[in-house]
N, C-alpha and C positions, 0 to 999 in steps of 0.2 A: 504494500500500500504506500505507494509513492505519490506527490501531489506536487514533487517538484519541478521547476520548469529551466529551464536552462540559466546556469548566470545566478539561480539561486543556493543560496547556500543549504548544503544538510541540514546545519540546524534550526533553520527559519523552518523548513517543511514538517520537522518531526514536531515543534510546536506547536506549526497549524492543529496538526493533527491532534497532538495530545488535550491544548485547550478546547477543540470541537466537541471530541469523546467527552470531555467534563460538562462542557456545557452542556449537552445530552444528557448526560446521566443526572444531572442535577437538574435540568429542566423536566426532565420525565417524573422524576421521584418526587418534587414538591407539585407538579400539576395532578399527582393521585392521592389519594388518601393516606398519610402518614402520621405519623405519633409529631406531638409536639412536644417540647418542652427539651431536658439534656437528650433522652433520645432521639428526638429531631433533629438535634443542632450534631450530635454525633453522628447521625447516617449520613445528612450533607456534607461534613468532611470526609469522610470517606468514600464519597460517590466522588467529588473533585480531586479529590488523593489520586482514586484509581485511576482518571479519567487522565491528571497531569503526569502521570510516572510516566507513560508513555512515550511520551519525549526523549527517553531515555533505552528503547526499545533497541536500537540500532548495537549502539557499545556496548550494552547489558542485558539481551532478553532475558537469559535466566531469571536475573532478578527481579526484572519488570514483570514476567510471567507467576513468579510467586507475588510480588507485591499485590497486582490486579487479583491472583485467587483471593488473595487475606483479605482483602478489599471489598470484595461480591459475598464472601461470608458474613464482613460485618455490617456494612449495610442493611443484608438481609436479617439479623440478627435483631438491629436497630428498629427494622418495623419496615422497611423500603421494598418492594416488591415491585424492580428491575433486573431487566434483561443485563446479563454481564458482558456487555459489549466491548469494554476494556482488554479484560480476559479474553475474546474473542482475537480482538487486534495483535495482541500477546502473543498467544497460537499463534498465531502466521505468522508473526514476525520472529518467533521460535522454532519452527520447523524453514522458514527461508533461511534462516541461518545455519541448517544443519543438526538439531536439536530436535527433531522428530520425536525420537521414543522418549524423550525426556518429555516433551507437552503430550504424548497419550496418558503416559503414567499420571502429569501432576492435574490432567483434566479430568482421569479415573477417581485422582485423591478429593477433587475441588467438588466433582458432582455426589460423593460418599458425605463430603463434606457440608453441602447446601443442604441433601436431604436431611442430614441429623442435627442441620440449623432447623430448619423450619419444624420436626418433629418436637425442637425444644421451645421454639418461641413461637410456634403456633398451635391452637386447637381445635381439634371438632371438624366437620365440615370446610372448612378454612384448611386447616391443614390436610386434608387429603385432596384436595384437590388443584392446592399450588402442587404437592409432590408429582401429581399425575401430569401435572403440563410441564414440570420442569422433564419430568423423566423423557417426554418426546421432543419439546421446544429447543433445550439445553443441547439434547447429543444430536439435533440435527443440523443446529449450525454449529457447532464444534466440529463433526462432521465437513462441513463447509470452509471452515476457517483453515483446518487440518488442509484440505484438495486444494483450496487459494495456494498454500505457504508452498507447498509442494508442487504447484505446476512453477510456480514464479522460480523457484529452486531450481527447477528441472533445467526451466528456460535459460536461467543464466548460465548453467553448466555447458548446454550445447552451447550457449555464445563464447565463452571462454575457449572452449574446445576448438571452434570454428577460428577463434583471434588466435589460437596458439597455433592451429594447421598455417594459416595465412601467414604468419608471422617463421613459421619455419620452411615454408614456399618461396619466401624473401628470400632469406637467409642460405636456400639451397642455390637460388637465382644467382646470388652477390658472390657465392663460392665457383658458382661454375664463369661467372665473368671472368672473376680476379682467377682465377687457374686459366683461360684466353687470353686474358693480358700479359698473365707471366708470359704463357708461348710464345704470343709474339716480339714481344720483348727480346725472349731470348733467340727465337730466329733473327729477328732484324739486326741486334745489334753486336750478338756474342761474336760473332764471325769478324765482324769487322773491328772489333776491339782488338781478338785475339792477332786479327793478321798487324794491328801495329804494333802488339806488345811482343811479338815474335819477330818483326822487322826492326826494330829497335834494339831491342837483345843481341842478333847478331852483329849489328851495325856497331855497338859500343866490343861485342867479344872482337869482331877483326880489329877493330883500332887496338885493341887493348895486347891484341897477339902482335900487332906490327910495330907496338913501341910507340904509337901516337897518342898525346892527349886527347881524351874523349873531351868533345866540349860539353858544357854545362847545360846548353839546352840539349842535347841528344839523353844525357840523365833526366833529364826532367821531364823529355818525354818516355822514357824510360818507364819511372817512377810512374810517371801520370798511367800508363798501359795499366803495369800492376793496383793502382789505383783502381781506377775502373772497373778495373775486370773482377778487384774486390766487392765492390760496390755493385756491381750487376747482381753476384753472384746472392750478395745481402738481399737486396731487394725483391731477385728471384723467390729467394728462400722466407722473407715477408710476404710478398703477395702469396704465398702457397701456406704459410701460417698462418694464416689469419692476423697478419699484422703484428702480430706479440712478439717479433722479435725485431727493434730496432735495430736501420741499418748501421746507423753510426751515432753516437753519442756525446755530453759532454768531455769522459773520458778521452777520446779520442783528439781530439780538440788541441792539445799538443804536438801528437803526432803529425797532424794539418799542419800546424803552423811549422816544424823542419821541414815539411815534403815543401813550401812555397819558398824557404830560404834557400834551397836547392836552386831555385830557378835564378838567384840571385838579386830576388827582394830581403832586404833585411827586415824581419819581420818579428816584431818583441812582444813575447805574449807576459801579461798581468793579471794574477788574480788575486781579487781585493775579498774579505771576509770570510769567515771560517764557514767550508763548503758542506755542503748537506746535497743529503739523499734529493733527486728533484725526480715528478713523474714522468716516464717516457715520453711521451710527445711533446714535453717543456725541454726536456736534455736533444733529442732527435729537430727540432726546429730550432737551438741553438747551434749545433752544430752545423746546419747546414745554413741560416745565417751566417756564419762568419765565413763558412768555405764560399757562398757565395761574393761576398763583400771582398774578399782575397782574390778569387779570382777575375773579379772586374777592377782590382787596385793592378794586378798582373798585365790583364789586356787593355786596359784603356787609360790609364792615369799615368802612365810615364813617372812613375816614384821609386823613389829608391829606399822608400820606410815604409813601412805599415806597423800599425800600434794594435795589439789586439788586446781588451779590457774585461775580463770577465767579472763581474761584484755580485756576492752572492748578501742579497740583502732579506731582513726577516718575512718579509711578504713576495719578492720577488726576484726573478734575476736580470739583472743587467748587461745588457752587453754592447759595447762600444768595438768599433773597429777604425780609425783615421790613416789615412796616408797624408804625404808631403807633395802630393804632384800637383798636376797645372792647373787644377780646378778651379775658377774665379768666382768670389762672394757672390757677384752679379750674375751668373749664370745658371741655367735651371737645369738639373738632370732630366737625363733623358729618359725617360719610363720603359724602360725594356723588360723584356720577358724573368730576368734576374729580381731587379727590383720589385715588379708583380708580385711575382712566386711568393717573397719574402714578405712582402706586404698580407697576403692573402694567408699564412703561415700562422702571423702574428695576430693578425685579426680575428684568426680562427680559436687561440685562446682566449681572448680576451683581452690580449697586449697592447703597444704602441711603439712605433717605429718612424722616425725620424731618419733620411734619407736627403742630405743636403752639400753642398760646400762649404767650406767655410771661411770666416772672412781674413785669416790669414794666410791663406792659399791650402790646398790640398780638398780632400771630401770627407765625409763623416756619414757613417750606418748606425744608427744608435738602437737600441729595441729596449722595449723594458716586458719583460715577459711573467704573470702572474704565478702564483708558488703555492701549494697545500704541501707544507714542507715532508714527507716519507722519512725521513728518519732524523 
């Protein structure tokens, strides 16, 4: 018995409902013949009692289904001769919840219980014939109330079942993409990584068996191959795990920063505050910010420095990357597909990323990336 509409809250509806029930029960019981005096003023609190627990049905049937029994007995007790409509609501919202054999039993104990009220506070005539209408009135909408709570139960289980089938039809769908994307991935590109990381290799062994210096760039594309073809090899093995294994980290992060001093950028990594555990996709979007921000200080900035900043601050982590090249105050970067990436990375935690020149020359990648610290 639901009466809410969209946008409304649970608890406004279960109140509707429970002040209705009261007003009911208290309007039925003073528009018939009742005792006045303390027994009067006692069976109206009790008919509003049972009518308001209600409101309470959702987070505690149990206990709202015993309060409403205690309730329709004392009432009836008091002199009030109403239908337990409370108790009714109860039931159903006792067996919706799974509580079935528990409201047969305590509706078996309630109706043991009304009759051997009435047999006490009623006589004669009177009392045999409230017993006889309770005996067929009571267990046919109990009855009722029971088939309500239990189709609505039924119903939400097939929905649940049906969101969980749907939800695991997704889930099969996103596995079989992400295992097509790995393939082609690794058709398209392993081949051709492999044929420079193996043209390379030999290219630095001849020089090396002929007594020539290897130049610096033929190591650093070198490097770069076995790089790569790490990094394929990661992300292969991600897409095919469902993700749980990041390709690279902030651990790593050092590592990056020798493999770019190879190429003959000087590049001086800093890390500011005492480091802690950060969550995967905070350490995995860190690191590929700064490989990003390095490899466009590499190809496009003509610098002979890059400064990498790591600060690991209580709510988040920080990271700065600057170089010294030609980049002028006055001029705007250019939004390339690097930039992008990185932008859409950071946004996607919740971060912020600053991407500018600055006004003593060179450029600057800043990110500030949110933390739920892990250890």
């Amino acid at each position: 018995m639901d009466i809410r509409r969209p946008g409304v809250p649970a608890w406004a509806g279960d109140w509707t409902i429970a002040v209705a029930v009261a007003a009911l029960l208290l309007g039925t019981g003073v528009s018939q013949a009742h005792p006045g005096g303390g027994a009067g003023l006692f069976g109206s609190v009790v008919l509003t009692a049972g009518g308001l627990a209600l409101a309470a049905r959702r987070r505690a049937p149990v206990l709202v289904l015993t309060v409403t029994g205690l309730c329709a007995v004392g009432y009836l007790a008091a002199g009030f001769d109403v239908l337990s409509v409370a108790y009714l609501v109860a039931v159903y919202a006792a067996v919706r919840a799974g509580h079935g054999a528990l409201a047969v039993t305590a509706s078996v104990a309630l109706l043991l219980g009304l009759h051997v009220t009435a047999l006490l506070f009623r006589d004669g005539t009177e009392r045999e014939a409230l017993t006889q209408a309770r005996s067929v009135l009571e267990v046919a909408w109990l009855i009722a109330a029971f088939a309500a709570g239990e189709a609505l139960r039924q119903a939400e289980r097939r929905a649940e079942e049906a969101e969980r089938t749907k939800e695991e039809t997704a889930r099969r769908r996103a596995d079989e993409e992400r295992l097509h994307i790995a393939r082609e991935l690794h058709d398209a590109l392993t081949h051709q990584i492999s044929v420079i990381k193996v043209q390379s290799e030999v290219a630095v062994h001849i020089a090396r068996r002929r007594g020539e210096q290897v130049p610096e760039t033929l190591l650093a594309i070198q490097e770069a191959g076995r790089e790569a073809t790490r990094e394929l090899r990661a992300t292969l093995g991600a897409l095919r795990d469902d993700g749980t294994i990041p390709p690279r980290a902030l651990d790593a992060v050092p590592e990056l920063v020798k493999r770019f001093q190879t190429t003959g950028l000087k590049t001086i990594l800093t890390i500011e505050g005492r480091p802690y555990g950060v969550p995967v996709t905070v350490g995995r979007t860190a690191y590929r910010i700064v490989q990003e921000a390095l490899t466009n200080i590499a190809r496009h900035a003509d610098a002979t420095t890059a400064f990498v900043r790591i600060e690991y601050r209580p709510d988040s982590l920080a990271l700065r990357v600057d170089d010294d090249g030609e980049a002028a105050a006055d001029t705007a970067p250019t939004p390339g597909i690097g930039l992008l990436g990185m932008r859409e990375r950071v946004t996607a935690l919740g971060g912020r990323l600053c991407a500018e020149p600055l006004s003593e020359g060179g450029f600057t990648v800043q990110a500030e990336l949110p933390v739920e610290q892990t250890s």
